[in-house]
Structure formats: structure tokens, C-alpha cells
C-alpha positions, 0 to 999 in steps of 0.5 A, a space after each residue: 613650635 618645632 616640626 619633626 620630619 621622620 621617615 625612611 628618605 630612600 632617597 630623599 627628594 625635592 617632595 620633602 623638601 618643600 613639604 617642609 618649606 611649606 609648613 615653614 612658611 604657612 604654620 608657626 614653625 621656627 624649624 623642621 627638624 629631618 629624622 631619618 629612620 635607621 629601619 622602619 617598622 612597618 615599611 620595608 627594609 630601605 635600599 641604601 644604606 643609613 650612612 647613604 640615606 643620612 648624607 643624601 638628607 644633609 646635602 639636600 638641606 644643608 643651606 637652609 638654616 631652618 632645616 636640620 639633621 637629627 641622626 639619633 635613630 641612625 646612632 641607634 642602630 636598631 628599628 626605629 619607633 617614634 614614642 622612643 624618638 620622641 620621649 628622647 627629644 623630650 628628655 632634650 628639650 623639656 615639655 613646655 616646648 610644643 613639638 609637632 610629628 608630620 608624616 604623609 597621610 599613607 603613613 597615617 592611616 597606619 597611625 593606630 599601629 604605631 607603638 604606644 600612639 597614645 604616648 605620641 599624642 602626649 608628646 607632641 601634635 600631628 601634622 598630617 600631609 594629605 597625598 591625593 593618593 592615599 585618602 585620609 582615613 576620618 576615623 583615625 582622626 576621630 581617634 586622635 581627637 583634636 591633636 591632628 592638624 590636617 594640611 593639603 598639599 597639592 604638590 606631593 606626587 613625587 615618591 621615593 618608590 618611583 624615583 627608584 623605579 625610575 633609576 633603574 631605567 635611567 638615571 637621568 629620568 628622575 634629574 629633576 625630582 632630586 636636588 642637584 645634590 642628591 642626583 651627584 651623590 646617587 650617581 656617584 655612589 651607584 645608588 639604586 641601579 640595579 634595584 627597585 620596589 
């Protein structure tokens, strides 16, 4: 099975990187694959720019083999809907192999207005991050039947937002929150300074 890992990645940070290593290392997963979105639909405009968000998620996973880059919805230049991204790995890969979605559970409990959810559920499973501060709404999972596999994670209290925030006090508060990396590249590049959300 393959993970799909999308999202806006404003910045990226250490949350998502061991999100994605857990479910490595807990669910049959030979990959995750990272998915930065161009410009998300129901979430506000990113900070960075794609090129920004899309280098910051290579440096961040570049060494861990298991980790990809997929800059399909950044190449196409235009909002950013899952069924699109999905049925466009399909057309790659074929229908036999098993892919799964994985998202926060504040980005599921917008699931039903998602473009053609339905669709989504044809193309792929669900995985579900529970963040203790977002409680997961039941009867969406009702809705989606047996195609939701629901994980906690303990972990996850980082966000992008306060990472933001943070950086436009003082850099150095979020240091050790980001790959070494990612904390060069936003510094260099003056990343967020002067601006949070």
C-alpha cells in the first residue's frame, strides 16, 4: 500500500515527518508519498510560495528513502482538489494497487465537502490522524463506511499556524520544531517574518 500524504506544508515540520514514519512503521505501508498542494480550497491561501513550500518538503525528507516528493499539484498551477490528484496517480499506477489518503482529523471533519468525496473513497482508503484538538467527527466516519482507518497520534501538537506565529517573534523559538533543514531554508530566505495567521 502506498500513503498519500497532501496538504499545504506552510511550513512543513518535524509533526509531519513522524507522522509519516509512524505509519511506516505501524500499518503495511511501503511508501509515503508527500503531496504539497498548489492552493488549497478550503483553507487559506498559503504563505510561501509553491517553490518555497515544495523545496522546504525535499530537504525535509530527502534522506529517508521511503519518503517521496510528488510536485504534480504544484506543476499544475491551479486549486488543488484531491479526486484530480487521485484519479491522476491512478491513471500512473493502475487500480490493483492499494493507496490510502491521510489527512488530520481537522481536515476530515471537512471531508463531506471535499469535491466528489464519494469519488475518493473509490480511489483510495482513508487514513485519519486524530489531533486531540480537533475531535473527530463520528458521523462522517458513518458516512464513509468501512473506508476510514482511524489512528492516534498522540504527538501531534505542532502546527504550521504556530510555527508561523512563532517566527514572527523570533525565529529561533521554533528551532526545534523544524528539521535542521528547513529552519536554514526559512532563515535564509526570510520565510514568515513578517507575517502570521
Amino acid at each position: 500500500m502506498i500513503g498519500i500524504l497532501g496538504g499545504t506544508f506552510d511550513p512543513p515540520h518535524f509533526a509531519h515527518l513522524k507522522i509519516a514514519k509512524y505509519l511506516l512503521n505501524t500499518l503495511p505501508l511501503e511508501k509515503v508519498i508527500f503531496i504539497p498542494c498548489y492552493l488549497p480550497v478550503l483553507k487559506q491561501s498559503p504563505h510561501a510560495s509553491p517553490e518555497h513550500r515544495l523545496a522546504m518538503v525535499n530537504l525535509m525528507i530527502k534522506d529517508n528513502p521511503q519518503l517521496e516528493l510528488d510536485d504534480r499539484e504544484i506543476e499544475n498551477a491551479r486549486p488543488s482538489y484531491t479526486i484530480d490528484t487521485l484519479k491522476s496517480i491512478r491513471q500512473e499506477i493502475g487500480y490493483n494497487k492499494p493507496l490510502a489518503f491521510i489527512m488530520g482529523s481537522d481536515a476530515f471533519n471537512q471531508f463531506l465537502q471535499w469535491k466528489d468525496w464519494q469519488g475518493i473513497l473509490k480511489l483510495c482508503e482513508i487514513i485519519v490522524v486524530n489531533r486531540p484538538e480537533h475531535e473527530l467527527n463520528k458521523k462522517i466516519i458513518n458516512s464513509c463506511n468501512e473506508k476510514i482507518l482511524v489512528c492516534e497520534f498522540p504527538e501531534m501538537k505542532t502546527s504550521s499556524t504556530e510555527i508561523r506565529e512563532e517566527i514572527v517573534r523570533d525565529i529561533e523559538l521554533v528551532k526545534d520544531k523544524l528539521p535542521r533543514a528547513v529552519w536554514d531554508y526559512i532563515k535564509k530566505n526570510s520565510l514568515y517574518c513578517h507575517q502570521a495567521s
